[in-house]
Structures are given as C-alpha cells and as structure tokens.
gemmi code that builds the backbone of each chain (N, CA, C; Angstrom):
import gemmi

chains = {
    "A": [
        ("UNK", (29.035, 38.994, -167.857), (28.163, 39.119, -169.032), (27.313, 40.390, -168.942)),
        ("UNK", (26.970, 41.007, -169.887), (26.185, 42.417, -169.949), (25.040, 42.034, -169.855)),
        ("UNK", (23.867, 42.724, -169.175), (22.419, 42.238, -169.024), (21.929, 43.312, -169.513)),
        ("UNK", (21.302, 43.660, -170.629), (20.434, 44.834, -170.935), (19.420, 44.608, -170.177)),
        ("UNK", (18.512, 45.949, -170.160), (17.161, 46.275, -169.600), (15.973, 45.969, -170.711)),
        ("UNK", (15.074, 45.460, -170.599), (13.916, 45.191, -171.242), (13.774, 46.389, -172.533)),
        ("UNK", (13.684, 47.259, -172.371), (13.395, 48.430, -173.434), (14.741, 48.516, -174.217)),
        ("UNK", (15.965, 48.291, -173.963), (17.194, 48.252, -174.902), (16.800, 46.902, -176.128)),
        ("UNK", (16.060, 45.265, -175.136), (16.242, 44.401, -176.271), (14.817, 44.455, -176.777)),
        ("UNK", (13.880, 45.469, -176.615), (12.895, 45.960, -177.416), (13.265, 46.797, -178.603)),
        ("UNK", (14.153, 47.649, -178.736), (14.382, 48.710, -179.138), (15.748, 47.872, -180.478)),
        ("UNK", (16.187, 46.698, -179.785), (16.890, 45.864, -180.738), (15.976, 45.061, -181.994)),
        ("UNK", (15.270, 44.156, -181.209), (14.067, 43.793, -181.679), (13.429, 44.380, -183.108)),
        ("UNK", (12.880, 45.609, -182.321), (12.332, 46.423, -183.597), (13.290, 46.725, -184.641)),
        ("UNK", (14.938, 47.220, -183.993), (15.479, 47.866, -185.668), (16.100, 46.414, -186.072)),
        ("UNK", (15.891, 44.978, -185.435), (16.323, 43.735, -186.540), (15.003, 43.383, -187.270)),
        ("UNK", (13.696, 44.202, -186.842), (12.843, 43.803, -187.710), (12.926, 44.739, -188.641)),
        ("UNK", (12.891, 45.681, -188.515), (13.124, 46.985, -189.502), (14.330, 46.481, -190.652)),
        ("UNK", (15.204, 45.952, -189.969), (16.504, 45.723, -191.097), (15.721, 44.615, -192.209)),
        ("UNK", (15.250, 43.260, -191.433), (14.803, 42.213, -192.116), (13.684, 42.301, -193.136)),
        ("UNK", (13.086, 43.965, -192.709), (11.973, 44.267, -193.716), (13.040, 44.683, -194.969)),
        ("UNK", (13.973, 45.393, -194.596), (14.091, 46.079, -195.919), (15.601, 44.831, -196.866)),
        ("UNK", (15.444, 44.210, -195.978), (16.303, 43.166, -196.888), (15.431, 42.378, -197.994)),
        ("UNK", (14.688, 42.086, -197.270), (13.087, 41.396, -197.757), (12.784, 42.045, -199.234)),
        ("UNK", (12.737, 43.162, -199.006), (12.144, 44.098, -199.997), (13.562, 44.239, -201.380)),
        ("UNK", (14.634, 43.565, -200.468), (15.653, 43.673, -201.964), (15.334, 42.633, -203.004)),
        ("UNK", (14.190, 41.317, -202.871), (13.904, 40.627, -204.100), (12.555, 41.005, -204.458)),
        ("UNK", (12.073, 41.809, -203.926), (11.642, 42.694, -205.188), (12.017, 43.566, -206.379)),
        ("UNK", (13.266, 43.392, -206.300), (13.978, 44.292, -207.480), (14.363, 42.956, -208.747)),
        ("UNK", (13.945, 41.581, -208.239), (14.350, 40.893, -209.017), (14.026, 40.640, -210.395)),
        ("UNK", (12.255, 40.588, -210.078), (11.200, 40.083, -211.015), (11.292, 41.280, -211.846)),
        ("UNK", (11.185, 42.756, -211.485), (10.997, 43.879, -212.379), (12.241, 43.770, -213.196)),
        ("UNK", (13.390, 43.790, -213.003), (14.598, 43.143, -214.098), (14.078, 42.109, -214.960)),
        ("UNK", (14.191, 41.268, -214.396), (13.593, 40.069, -215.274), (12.111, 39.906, -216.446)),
        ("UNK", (11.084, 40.246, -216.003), (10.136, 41.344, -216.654), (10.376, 41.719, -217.809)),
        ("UNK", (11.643, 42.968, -217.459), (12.263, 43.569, -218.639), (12.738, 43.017, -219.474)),
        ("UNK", (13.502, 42.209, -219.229), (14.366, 41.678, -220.198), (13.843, 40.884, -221.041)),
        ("UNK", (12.711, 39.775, -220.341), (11.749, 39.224, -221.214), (10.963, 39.846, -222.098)),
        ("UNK", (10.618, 41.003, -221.911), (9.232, 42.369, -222.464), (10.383, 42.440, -224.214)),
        ("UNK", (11.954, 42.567, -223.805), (12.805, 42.767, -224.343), (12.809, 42.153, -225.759)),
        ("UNK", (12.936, 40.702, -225.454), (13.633, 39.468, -226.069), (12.045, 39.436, -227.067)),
        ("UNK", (10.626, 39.329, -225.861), (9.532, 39.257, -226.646), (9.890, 40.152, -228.051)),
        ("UNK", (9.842, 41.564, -227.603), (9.623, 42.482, -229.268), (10.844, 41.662, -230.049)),
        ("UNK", (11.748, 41.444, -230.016), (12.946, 40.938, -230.426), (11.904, 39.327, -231.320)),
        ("UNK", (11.429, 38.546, -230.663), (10.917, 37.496, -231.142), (10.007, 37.921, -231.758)),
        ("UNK", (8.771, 38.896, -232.079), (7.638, 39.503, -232.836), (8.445, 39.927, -234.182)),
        ("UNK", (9.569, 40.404, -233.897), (9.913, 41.224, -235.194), (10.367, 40.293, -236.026)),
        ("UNK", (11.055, 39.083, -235.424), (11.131, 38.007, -236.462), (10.437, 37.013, -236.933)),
        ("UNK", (9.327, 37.152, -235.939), (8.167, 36.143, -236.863), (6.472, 36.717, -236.341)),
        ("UNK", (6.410, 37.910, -236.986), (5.409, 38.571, -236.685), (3.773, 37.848, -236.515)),
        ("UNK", (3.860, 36.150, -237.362), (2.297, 35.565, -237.135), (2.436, 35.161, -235.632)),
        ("UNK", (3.528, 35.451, -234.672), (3.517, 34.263, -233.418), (3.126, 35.403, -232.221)),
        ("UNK", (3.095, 36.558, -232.441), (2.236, 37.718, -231.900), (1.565, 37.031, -230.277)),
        ("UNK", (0.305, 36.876, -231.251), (-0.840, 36.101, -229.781), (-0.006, 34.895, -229.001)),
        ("UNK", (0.604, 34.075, -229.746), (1.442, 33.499, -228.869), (2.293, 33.840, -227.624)),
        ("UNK", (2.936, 34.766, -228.306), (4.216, 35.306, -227.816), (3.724, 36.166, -226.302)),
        ("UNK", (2.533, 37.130, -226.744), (1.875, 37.929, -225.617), (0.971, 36.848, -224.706)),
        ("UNK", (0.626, 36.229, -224.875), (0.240, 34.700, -224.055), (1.301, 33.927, -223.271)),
        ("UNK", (2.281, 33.863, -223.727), (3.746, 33.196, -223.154), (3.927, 34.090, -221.979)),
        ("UNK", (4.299, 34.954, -222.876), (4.751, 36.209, -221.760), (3.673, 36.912, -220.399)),
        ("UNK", (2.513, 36.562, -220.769), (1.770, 37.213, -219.766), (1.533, 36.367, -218.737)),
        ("UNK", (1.890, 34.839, -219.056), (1.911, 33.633, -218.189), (2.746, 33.442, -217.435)),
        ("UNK", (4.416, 33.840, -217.791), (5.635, 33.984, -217.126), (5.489, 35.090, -216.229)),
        ("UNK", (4.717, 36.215, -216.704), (5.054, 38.010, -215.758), (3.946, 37.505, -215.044)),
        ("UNK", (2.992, 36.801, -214.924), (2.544, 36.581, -213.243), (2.592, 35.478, -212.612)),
        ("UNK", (3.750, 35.177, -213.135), (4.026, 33.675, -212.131), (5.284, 34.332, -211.761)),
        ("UNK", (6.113, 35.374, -212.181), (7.596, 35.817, -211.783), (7.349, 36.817, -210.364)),
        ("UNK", (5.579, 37.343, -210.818), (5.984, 38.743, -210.358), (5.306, 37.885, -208.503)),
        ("UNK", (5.276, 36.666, -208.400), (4.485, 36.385, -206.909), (5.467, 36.201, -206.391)),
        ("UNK", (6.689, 36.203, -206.525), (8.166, 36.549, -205.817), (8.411, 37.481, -205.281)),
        ("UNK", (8.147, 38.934, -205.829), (8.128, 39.681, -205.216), (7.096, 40.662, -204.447)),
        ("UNK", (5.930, 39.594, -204.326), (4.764, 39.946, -203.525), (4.938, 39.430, -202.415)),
        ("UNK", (5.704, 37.731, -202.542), (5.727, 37.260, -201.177), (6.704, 38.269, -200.334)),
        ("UNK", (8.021, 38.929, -200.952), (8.633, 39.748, -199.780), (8.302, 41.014, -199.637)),
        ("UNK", (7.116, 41.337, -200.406), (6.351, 42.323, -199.732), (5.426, 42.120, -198.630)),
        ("UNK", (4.470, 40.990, -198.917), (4.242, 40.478, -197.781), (4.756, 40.021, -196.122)),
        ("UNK", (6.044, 39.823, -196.520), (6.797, 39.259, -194.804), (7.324, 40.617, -194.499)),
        ("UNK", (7.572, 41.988, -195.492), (8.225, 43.132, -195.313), (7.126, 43.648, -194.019)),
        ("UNK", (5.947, 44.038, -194.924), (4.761, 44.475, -194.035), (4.370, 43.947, -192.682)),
        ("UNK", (4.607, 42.063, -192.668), (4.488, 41.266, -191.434), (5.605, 42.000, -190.712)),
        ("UNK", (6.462, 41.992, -190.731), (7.954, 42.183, -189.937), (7.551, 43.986, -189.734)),
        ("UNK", (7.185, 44.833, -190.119), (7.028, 46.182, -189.631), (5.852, 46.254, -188.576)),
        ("UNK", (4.580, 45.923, -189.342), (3.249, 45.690, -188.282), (3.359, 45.197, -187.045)),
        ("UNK", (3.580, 43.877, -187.375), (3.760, 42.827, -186.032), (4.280, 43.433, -184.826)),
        ("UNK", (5.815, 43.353, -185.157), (6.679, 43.772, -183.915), (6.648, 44.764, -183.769)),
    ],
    "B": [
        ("UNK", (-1.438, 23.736, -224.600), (-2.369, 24.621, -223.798), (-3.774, 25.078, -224.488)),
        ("UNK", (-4.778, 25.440, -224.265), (-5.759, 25.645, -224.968), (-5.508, 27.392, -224.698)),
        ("UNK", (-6.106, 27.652, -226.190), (-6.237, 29.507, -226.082), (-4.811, 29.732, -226.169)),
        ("UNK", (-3.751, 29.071, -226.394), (-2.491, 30.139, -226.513), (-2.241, 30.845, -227.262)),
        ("UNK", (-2.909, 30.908, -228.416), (-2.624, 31.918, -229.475), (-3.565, 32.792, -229.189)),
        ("UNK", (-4.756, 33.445, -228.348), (-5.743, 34.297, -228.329), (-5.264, 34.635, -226.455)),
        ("UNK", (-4.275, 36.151, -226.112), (-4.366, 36.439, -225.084), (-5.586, 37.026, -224.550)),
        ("UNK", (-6.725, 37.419, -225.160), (-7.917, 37.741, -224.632), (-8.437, 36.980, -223.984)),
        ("UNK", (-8.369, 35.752, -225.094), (-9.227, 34.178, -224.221), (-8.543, 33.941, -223.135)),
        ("UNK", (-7.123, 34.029, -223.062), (-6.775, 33.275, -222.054), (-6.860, 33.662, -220.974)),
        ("UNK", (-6.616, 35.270, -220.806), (-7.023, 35.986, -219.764), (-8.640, 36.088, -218.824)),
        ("UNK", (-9.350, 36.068, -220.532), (-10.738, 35.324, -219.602), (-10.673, 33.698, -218.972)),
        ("UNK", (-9.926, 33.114, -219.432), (-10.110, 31.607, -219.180), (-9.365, 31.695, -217.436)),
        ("UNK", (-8.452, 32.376, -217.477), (-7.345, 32.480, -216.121), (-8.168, 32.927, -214.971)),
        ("UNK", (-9.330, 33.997, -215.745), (-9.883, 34.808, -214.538), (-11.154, 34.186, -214.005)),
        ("UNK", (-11.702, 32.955, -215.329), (-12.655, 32.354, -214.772), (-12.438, 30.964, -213.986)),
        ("UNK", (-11.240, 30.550, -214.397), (-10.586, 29.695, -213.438), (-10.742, 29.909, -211.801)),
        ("UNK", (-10.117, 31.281, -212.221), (-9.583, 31.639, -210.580), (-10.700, 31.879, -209.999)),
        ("UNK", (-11.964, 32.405, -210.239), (-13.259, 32.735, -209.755), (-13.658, 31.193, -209.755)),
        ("UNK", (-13.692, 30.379, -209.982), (-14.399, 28.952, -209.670), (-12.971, 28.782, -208.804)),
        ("UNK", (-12.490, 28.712, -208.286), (-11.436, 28.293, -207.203), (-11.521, 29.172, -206.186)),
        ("UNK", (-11.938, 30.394, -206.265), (-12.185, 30.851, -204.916), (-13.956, 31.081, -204.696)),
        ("UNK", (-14.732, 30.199, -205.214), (-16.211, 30.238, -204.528), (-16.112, 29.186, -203.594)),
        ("UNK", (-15.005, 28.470, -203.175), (-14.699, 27.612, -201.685), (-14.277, 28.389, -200.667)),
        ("UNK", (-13.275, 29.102, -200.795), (-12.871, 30.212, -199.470), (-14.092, 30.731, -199.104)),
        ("UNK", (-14.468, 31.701, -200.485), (-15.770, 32.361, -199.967), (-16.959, 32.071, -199.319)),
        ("UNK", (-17.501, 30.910, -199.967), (-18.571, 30.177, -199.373), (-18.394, 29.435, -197.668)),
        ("UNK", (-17.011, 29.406, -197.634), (-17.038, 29.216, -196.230), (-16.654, 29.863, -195.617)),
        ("UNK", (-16.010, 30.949, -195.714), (-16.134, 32.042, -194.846), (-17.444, 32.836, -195.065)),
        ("UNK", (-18.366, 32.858, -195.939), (-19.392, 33.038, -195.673), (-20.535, 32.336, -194.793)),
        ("UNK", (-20.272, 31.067, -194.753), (-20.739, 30.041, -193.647), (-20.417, 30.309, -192.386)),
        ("UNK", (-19.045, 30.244, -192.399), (-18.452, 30.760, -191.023), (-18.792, 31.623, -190.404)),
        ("UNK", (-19.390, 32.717, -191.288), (-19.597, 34.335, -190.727), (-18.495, 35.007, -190.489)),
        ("UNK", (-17.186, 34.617, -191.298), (-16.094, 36.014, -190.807), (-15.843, 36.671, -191.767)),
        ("UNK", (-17.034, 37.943, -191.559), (-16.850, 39.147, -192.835), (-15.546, 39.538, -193.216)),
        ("UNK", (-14.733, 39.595, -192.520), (-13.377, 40.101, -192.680), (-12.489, 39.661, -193.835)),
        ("UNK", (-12.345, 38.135, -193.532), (-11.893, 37.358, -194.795), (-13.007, 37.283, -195.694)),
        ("UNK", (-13.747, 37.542, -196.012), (-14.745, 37.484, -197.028), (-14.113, 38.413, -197.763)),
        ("UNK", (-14.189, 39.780, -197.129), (-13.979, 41.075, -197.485), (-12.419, 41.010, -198.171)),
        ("UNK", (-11.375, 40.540, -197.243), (-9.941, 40.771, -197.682), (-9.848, 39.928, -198.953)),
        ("UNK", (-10.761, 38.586, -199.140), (-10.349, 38.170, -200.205), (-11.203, 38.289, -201.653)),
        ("UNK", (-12.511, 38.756, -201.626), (-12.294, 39.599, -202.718), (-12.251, 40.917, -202.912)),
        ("UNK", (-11.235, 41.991, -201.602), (-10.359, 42.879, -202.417), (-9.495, 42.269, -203.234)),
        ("UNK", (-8.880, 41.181, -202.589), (-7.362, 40.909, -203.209), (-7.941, 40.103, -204.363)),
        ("UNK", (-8.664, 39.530, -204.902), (-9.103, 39.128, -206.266), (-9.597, 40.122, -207.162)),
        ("UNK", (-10.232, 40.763, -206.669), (-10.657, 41.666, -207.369), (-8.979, 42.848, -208.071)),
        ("UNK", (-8.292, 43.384, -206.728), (-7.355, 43.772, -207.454), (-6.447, 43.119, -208.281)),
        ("UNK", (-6.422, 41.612, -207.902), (-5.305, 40.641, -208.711), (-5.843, 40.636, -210.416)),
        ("UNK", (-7.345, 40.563, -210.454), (-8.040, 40.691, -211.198), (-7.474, 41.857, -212.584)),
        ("UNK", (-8.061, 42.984, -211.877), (-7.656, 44.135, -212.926), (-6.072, 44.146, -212.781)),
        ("UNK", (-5.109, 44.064, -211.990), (-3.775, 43.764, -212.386), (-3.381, 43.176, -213.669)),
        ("UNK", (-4.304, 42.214, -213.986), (-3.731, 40.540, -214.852), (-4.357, 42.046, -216.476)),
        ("UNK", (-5.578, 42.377, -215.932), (-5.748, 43.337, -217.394), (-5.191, 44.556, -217.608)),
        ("UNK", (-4.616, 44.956, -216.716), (-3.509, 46.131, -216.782), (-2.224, 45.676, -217.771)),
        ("UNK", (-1.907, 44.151, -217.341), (-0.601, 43.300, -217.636), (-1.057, 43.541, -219.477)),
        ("UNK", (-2.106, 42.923, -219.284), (-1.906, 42.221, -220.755), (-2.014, 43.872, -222.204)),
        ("UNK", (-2.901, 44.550, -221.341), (-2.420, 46.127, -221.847), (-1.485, 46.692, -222.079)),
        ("UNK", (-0.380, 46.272, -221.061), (1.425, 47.228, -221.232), (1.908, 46.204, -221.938)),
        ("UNK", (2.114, 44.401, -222.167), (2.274, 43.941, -222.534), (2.350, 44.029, -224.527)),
        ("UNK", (0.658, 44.296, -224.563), (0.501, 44.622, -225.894), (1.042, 46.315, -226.119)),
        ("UNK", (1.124, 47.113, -225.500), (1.750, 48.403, -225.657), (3.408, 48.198, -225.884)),
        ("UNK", (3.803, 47.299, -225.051), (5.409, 47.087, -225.287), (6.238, 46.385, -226.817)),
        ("UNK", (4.896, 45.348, -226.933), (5.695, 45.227, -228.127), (5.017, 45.685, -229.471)),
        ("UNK", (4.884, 46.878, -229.341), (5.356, 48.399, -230.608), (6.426, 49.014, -230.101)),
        ("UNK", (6.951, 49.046, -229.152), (8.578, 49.529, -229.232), (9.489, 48.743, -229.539)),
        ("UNK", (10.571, 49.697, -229.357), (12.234, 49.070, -229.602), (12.580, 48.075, -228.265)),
        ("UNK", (13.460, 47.680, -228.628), (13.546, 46.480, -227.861), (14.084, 47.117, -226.274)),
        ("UNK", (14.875, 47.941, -225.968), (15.446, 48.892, -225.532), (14.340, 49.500, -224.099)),
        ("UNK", (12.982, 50.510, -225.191), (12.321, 50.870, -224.866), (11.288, 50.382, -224.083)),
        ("UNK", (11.064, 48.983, -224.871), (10.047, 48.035, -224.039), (10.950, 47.565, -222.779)),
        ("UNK", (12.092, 47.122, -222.576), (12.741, 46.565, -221.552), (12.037, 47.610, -220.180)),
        ("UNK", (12.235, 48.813, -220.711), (12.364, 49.931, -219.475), (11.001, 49.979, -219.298)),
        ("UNK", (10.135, 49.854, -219.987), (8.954, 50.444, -219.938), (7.456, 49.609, -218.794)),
        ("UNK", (8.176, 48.324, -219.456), (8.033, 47.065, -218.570), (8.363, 46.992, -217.323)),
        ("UNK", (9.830, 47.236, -216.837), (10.426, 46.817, -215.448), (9.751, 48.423, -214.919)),
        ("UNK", (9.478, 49.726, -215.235), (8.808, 50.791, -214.867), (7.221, 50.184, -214.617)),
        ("UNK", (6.727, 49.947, -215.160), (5.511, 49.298, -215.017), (4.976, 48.474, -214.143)),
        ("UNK", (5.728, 47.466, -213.855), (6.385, 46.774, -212.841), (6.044, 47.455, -211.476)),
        ("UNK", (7.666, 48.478, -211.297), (7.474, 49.171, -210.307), (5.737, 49.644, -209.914)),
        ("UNK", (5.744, 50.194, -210.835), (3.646, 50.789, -210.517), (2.874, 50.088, -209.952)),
        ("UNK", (2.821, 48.805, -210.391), (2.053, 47.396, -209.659), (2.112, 47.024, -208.774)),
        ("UNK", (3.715, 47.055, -208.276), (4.218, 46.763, -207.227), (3.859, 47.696, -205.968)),
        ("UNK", (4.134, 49.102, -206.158), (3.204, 49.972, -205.634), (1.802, 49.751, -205.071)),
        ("UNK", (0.928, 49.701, -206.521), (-0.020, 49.316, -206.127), (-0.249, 47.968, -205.039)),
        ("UNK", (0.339, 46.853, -204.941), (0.171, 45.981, -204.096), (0.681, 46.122, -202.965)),
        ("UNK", (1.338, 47.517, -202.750), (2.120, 47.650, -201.355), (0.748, 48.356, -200.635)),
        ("UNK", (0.130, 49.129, -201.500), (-0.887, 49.754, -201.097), (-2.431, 48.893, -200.583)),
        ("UNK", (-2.337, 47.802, -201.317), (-3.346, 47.314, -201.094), (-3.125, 46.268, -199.522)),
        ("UNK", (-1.425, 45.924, -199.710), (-1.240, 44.800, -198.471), (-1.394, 46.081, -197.400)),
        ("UNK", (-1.119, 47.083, -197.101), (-1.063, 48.460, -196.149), (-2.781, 48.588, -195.284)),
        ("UNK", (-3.541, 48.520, -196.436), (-4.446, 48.333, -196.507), (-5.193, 47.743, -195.442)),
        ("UNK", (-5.012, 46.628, -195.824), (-5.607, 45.279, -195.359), (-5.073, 45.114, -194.216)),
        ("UNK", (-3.411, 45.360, -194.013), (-3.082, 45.411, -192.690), (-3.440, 46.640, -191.535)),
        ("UNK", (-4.504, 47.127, -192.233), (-4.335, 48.616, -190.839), (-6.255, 48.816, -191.045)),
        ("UNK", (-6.540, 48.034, -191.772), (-7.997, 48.337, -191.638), (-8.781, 46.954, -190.497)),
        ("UNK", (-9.775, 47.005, -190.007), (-10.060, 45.869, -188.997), (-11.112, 44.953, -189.923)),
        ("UNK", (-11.495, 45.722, -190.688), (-12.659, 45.122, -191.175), (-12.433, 43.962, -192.618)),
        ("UNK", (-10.578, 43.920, -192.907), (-9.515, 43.514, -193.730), (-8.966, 42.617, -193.195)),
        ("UNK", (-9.153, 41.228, -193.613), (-8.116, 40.526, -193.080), (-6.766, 40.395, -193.857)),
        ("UNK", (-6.008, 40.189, -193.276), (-4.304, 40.314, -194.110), (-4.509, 39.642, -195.109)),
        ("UNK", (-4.156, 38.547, -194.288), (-3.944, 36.490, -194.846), (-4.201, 36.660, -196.035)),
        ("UNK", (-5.909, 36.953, -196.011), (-6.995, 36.866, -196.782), (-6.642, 37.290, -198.228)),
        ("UNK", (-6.911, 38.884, -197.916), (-6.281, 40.190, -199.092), (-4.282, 38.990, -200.056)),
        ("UNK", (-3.402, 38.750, -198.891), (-2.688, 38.337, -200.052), (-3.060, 36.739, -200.305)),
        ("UNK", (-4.475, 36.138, -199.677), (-4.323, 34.837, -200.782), (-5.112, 35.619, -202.287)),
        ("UNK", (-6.037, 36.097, -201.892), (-7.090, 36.786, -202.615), (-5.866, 37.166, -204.073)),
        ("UNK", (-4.661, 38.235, -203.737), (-3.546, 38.649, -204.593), (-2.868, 37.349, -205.370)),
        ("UNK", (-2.534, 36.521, -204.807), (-1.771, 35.006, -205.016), (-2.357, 34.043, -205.945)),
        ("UNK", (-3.965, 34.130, -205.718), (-5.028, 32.753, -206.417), (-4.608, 33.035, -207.615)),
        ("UNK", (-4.675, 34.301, -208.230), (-4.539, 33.820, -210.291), (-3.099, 33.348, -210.395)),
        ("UNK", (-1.934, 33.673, -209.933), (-0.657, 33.183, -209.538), (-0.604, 31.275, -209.471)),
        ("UNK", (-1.634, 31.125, -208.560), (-1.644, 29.908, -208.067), (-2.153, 29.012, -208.966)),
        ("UNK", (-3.321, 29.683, -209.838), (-4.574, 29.067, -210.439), (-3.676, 29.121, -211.999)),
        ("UNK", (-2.290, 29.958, -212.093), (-1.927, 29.632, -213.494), (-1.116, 28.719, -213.448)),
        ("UNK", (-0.201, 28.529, -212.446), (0.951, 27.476, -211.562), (-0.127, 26.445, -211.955)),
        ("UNK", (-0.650, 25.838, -211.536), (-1.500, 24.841, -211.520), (-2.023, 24.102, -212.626)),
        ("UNK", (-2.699, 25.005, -213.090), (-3.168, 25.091, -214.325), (-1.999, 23.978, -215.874)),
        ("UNK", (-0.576, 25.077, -215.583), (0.232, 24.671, -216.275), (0.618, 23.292, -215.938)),
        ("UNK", (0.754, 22.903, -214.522), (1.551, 21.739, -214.100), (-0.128, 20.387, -214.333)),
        ("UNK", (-1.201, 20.621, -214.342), (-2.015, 19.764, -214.168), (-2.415, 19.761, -216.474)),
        ("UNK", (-1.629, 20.854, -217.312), (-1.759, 20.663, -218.463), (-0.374, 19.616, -218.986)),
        ("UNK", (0.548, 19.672, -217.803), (1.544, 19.078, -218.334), (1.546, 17.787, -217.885)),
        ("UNK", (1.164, 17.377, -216.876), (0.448, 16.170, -216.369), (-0.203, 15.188, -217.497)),
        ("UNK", (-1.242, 16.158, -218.330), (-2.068, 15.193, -219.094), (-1.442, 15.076, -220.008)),
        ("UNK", (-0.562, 15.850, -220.482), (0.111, 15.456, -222.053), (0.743, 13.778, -221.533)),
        ("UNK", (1.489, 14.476, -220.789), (2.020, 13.584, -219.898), (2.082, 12.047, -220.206)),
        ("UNK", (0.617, 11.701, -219.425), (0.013, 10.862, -219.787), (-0.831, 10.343, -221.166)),
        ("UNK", (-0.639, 11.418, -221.470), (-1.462, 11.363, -222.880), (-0.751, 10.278, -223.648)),
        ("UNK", (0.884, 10.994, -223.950), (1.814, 10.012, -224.484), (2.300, 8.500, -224.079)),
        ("UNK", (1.876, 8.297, -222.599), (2.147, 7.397, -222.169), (0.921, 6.473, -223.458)),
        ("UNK", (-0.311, 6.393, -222.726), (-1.346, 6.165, -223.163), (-0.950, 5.458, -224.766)),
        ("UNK", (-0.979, 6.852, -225.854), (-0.387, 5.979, -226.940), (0.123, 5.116, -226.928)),
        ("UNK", (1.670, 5.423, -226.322), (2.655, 4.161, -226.328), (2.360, 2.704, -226.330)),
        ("UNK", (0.840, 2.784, -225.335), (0.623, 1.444, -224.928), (0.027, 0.747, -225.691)),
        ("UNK", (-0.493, 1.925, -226.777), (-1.478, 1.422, -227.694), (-1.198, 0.476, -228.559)),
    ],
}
model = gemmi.Model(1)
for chain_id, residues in chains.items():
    chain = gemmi.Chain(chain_id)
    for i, (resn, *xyz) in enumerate(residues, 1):
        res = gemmi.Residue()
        res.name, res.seqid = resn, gemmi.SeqId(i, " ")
        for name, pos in zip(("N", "CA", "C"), xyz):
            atom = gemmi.Atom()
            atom.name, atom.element = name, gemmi.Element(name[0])
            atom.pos, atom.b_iso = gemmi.Position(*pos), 0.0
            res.add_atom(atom)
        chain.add_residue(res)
    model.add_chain(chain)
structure = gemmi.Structure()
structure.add_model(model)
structure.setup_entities()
C-alpha cells in the first residue's frame, strides 16, 4: 500500500476543499436564472392585467428572497471550505 | 396575506417583522457580552435590510421593460447582490471583531422571517376554514 507523507495529504486536503468550494458555488447560478425568468413572466402578467401591478411586485419580491437564500447558503459553505482548511 | 397589493407596506411590514425577531439574538448577546456577534449580526441585517430595498427598486424598474429585457436585467442584478454578499460573508470571515455565524444569520432572518411568516399565514387560513365548517 502507498503511505504518503503528512504534507502530500495536506496539500490533498486543501485542493478537495478548493474543488468542493467551487462546486458549491455552481448553485448559485440557479436562483439568478430563475429570478429571471420570473422578472420575465411578471412583465408578461402586468401587461395583461395592468390593475394587479402591486400584487404582482409583492408576489414576486416574496419569491426573489426566499429563492435567492439558496444561493447564499453555498456561498456560505464555499467561504467555510476555503477559510477553514 | 395582509398588504399584498401595497409592495411598500409590505416591505416595511417584512423589515419590521424581522427587527422584532432579532431584538432576542441581540439582547442576548448583548447580555452575554460577545461584541462580535452583536456586531456580525447587525451588519448582516442591516445589509439584508437595504438588499430587500434595492430588490423592490429593480423589481419596479423591470417591469417597464420587455419581457426579454427584464429577464436579463434581473438575473444581472442578481449577480450584483450576490457579489455584494460574497463581500460582506469575506468580511466577516477575516475581520476578528465579525463573527461569521452571526453576519450570515443576520443575512438569512428576512429570508426566514418571510418563510415563516407565509407558513404561520397559511396555518391560520387553515384553520380559519376548519373553524367555519364546524360552525
């Protein structure tokens, strides 16, 4: 069996934390899609019933910060996983 | 929901929510004496804060465009925020006087406090209808 030296499974360590940060950081690309498409559909729903306005920007501003703490949490474990180790 | 047709109100109603839900953290980490989390969590309210009025600004800016235009303009916008919160968790993690934890519950509470909010409004209808029924 191969026995590395202490500083090889340090040096592993760090670039599987390094990898796990930036995997982390790929669902942050989720919510900003999604965002969009809603921001989208909204003008799409205003133009056809222009009194539902305040509604509509109320709906929507309720969904874009409940979507967008998805991609705070893997900003959060991104930053844990670089700092830490 | 109350206030759904007035996003001004609701945004005040969200932000005064969330400020009566975090005078418990605060007050006891002010008891406690650990400036740190005091400190990290209202940065992170405070920025979650003007975030939520940034939102409701591009929000109302987006829909005067094309449908097209707002899509992009939004998920760009997005990106910016996101930024900004990379900056603020960076922050908190490299300053001593910042606690992490803190800074992203501080980011999380209006998140949490609208989660909540919704599931404890849907609760009472909830029951509301029960209630009739029995009547």
């Amino acid at each position: 069996m191969v026995e590395f030296s202490p500083d090889v499974i340090d040096t592993i360590i760090r670039a599987a934390a390094l990898l796990g940060a930036g995997f982390a950081m790929i669902a942050g690309i989720g919510p900003g899609i999604g965002q969009g498409y809603a921001a989208g559909k909204a003008v799409e729903s205003v133009a056809r019933d222009p009194e539902a306005r305040g509604n509509i920007i109320t709906t929507m501003l309720l969904g874009q910060a409940v979507a967008e703490s998805t991609g705070i949490y893997s900003l959060v474990i991104a930053i844990v996983l670089i700092f830490t180790i | 929901m109350k206030y759904i047709d007035d996003p001004v109100k609701m945004q005040k109603e969200i932000i005064k929510k969330s400020y009566i839900i975090a005078v418990i953290p605060v007050v006891y980490s002010l008891i406690s004496g650990e400036s740190a989390t005091l400190l990290g969590l209202i940065f992170g309210i405070v920025i979650s804060t003007l975030i939520l009025r940034l939102r409701v600004i591009h929000i109302r800016r987006s829909l005067n465009m094309s449908e097209d235009k707002a899509n992009t303009f939004i998920r760009n916008r997005y990106f910016i925020e996101y930024a900004i919160y990379f900056v603020v968790l960076l922050v908190a993690r490299k300053k001593v006087s910042l606690n992490f934890i803190a800074t992203a519950a501080g980011l999380f509470l209006i998140k949490f406090t609208v989660i909540g909010w919704i599931i404890l409004d849907m609760l009472k209808e909830k029951w509301q209808k029960k209630f009739d029924s029995y009547k």
